[in-house]
C-alpha positions, 0 to 999 in steps of 0.5 A, a space after each residue: 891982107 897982102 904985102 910984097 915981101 909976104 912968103 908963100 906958098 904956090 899962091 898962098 899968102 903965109 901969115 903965121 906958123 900956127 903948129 909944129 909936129 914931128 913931120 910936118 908945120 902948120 901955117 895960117 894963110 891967106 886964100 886971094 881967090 876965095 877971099 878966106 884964111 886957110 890952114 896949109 899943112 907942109 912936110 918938114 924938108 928932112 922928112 922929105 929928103 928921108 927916102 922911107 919916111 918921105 915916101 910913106 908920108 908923100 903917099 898920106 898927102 896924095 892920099 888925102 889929097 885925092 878925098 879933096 871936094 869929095 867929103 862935104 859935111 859939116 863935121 868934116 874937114 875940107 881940103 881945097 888944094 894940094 901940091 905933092 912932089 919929091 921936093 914938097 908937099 902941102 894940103 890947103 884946108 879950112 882953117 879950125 881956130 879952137 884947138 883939138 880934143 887934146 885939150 880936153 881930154 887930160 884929167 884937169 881939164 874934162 868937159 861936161 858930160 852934156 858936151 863929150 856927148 855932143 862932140 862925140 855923137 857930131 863924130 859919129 854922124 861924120 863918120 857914118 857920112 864918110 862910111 857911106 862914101 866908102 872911106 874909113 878913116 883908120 887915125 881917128 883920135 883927139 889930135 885929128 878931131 878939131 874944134 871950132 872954137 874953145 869950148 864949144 862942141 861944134 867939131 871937124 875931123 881931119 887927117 884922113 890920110 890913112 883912110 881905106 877907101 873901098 874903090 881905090 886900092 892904092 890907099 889902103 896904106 900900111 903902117 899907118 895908126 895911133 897905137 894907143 887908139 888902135 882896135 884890135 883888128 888894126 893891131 892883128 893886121 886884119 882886114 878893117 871896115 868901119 867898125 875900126 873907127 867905132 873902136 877908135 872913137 869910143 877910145 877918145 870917148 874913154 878918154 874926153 869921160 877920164 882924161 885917161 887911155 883905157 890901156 896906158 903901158 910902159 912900152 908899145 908891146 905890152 900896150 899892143 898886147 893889152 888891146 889884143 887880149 885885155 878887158 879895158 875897164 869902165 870909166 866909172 871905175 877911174 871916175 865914178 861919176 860917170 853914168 852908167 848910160 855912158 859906161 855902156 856906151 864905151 864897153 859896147 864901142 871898144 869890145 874886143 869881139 868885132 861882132 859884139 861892137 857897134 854894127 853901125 854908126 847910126 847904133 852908136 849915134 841912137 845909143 848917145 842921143 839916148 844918153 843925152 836924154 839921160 835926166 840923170 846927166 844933170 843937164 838943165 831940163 830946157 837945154 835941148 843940145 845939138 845932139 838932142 836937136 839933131 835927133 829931134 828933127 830925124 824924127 820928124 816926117 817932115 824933115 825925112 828926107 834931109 841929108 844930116 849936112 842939111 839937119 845940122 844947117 836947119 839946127 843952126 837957122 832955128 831958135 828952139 823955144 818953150 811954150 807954156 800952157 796958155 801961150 798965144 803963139 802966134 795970133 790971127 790977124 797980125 802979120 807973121 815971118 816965121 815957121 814953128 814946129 811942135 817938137 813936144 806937147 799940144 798947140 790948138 789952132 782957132 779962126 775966130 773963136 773956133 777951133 780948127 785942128 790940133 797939133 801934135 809933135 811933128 806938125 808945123 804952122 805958120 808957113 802959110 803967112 810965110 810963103 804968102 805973096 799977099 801980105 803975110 798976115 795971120 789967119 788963124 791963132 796958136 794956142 799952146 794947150 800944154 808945155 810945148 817946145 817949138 822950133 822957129 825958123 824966121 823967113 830971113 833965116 830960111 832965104 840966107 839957106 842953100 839952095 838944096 835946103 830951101 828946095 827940100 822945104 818947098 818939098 815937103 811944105 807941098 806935101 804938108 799942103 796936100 796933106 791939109 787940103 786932102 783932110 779940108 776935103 774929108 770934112 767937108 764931105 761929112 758935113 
């Protein structure tokens, strides 16, 4: 990957220029320590050599710089290195190849209404972690939330040089915002929390649902003033075949009155994972989504008490099947590697033509075979008594997962146990 004359930067290999804005270049570089490719953000020289606008965006960086290792989630962009000095400044950080939400969000090239819910849910989930950890972000529109991969719905957010971060008063920065994105609090310079971003985002929302802003004026003030005083119309009114759910979801996000908007991003993420239940969104009834995956898990009491980094790597080791009424699902007396879930529907488990216990939602099997040192053979049959929807996740798969999930599924596996041995127990008992 390497070669003599390469140009880089500090210890980075620069391999191309990947983007260009009005302050700063992106580069696509190569990280020798980690072995990986990686995005370099740098500020433009005459940004810097400005002695206003290159104190302020220096600021941004040392802002961002100082979040670096301290937010890890999936759908939130990593900063590994940064280097911030009167001369240059750069962040390192992961290197997301999809493009932005930018790219979708003008009137020819909308997604489908399935996908703006995940993306946008991902988002809530996100912020919600980065709320927890005292940060408002307070810049989130399309260009800050990237994409893995063209079109896809698997997103990073990034940029969060204009974060509030509640125990550190030096990066509560002023001045700082997308006006056409901006809640009325940010417009009025009042004290922001969390439910700025809410604002923000369902801004994007808006906008992924029409390809337009809800408030799109010839000038800054007239736009400034529309945020403060105006009533942004539904997005059904510029596209009409948007459901209702998703209108109420975007009226509720960017109400004007603080104490009316959304309270909680886990307000917002319940009202869209509704939404996505929505038959009349027209999905494919089979096609669960991340979005429905995610909230499928949340509920169930074994997976309590999994972080959403860990969910969301739980969804990407499992295979989510259907089960007709009548299928054997697994049989006694063949060897078996995987762990099934029931999401929805009826298993029945027999040994030997018996039945031993029903299984409803929520409930697993297979794990005994699984984590067996003996020879992981089947020792009962699944039945699926009516249409049952299953999660499977393969031993393989669970051995590839971090430490900190593996030890959360031995975790709760001990509890399923006891649970079983303690009702083995009873029945026993009124034999």
């Amino acid at each position: 990957m390497t070669t003599a004359a390469a140009e880089r930067i500090g210890k980075y290999e620069l391999l191309r220029r990947i983007g260009k804005g009005a302050t700063s270049s992106v580069h696509l570089a190569w990280d020798p320590f980690r072995q990986v490719e990686v995005a370099i953000k740098r500020l433009r020289r005459e940004i810097l050599a400005d002695p206003q606008r290159g104190r302020l965006l220096r600021q941004l960086f040392l802002n961002e710089a100082a979040l670096a290792g301290k937010l890890a989630h999936p759908h939130i962009v990593r900063i590994h290195d940064a280097l911030v000095t009167d001369e240059d400044a750069w962040l390192v950080m992961d290197h997301v190849p999809g493009g932005t939400l930018e790219d979708i969000a003008t009137p020819a090239t909308l997604a489908p209404f399935g996908r703006v819910i995940e993306i946008v849910f991902k988002a809530t989930r996100a912020l919600d972690y980065a709320f927890h950890q005292g940060i408002t972000h307070r810049d989130i529109k399309p260009a800050n939330i990237l994409l893995m991969a063209p079109g896809g719905s698997d997103i990073r957010i990034s940029d969060f040089g204009a974060a509030l971060h509640t125990a550190r008063e030096t990066t509560q920065i002023a001045g700082v915002g997308s006006p056409a994105y901006m809640s009325p609090q940010q417009v009025r310079e009042v004290p922001l929390d969390h439910r700025t971003d809410i604002y923000s985002l369902g801004v994007v929302m808006f906008q992924l649902l029409t390809g337009h802003l809800p408030f799109e004026q010839e000038n800054s003030y007239s736009l400034l003033y529309s945020i403060a005083h105006d009533t942004p119309p539904p997005p059904s009114e510029l596209r009409p075949e948007v459901p209702e759910a998703l209108d109420a979801i975007v009226r509720r996000a960017t109400e004007k009155d603080i104490e009316r908007r959304y309270q909680s991003w886990s307000e917002f993420s319940h009202d869209l994972a509704l939404a996505f239940r929505n038959r009349s969104l027209a999905l494919a009834p089979d096609r669960l989504g991340d979005t429905g995956k995610f909230e499928a898990l949340r509920t169930m009491r074994f997976f309590r008490r999994f972080a959403d980094a860990e969910l969301w790597e739980v969804i990407g080791l499992s295979r989510f099947d259907r089960a007709l009424a009548g299928t054997v699902i697994i049989k006694e007396g063949e060897r078996g590697d995987a762990i099934c879930f029931v999401l929805a529907g009826e298993a029945r488990v027999s040994k030997q033509g018996r039945l031993l216990e029903v299984l409803n939602p929520g409930d697993c099997f297979g794990e005994i075979a699984v984590f067996s040192t003996i020879s992981g053979v089947r020792s009962a049959s699944v039945e699926a008594a009516a249409d049952t929807e299953l999660v499977t996740i393969r031993a393989r798969a669970l051995e590839r997962a971090s430490e900190t999930l593996r030890m959360h599924f031995y975790q709760a596996f001990l509890e399923v146990l006891a649970t079983r041995l303690s009702q083995a127990s009873a029945r026993i008992a009124n034999l």
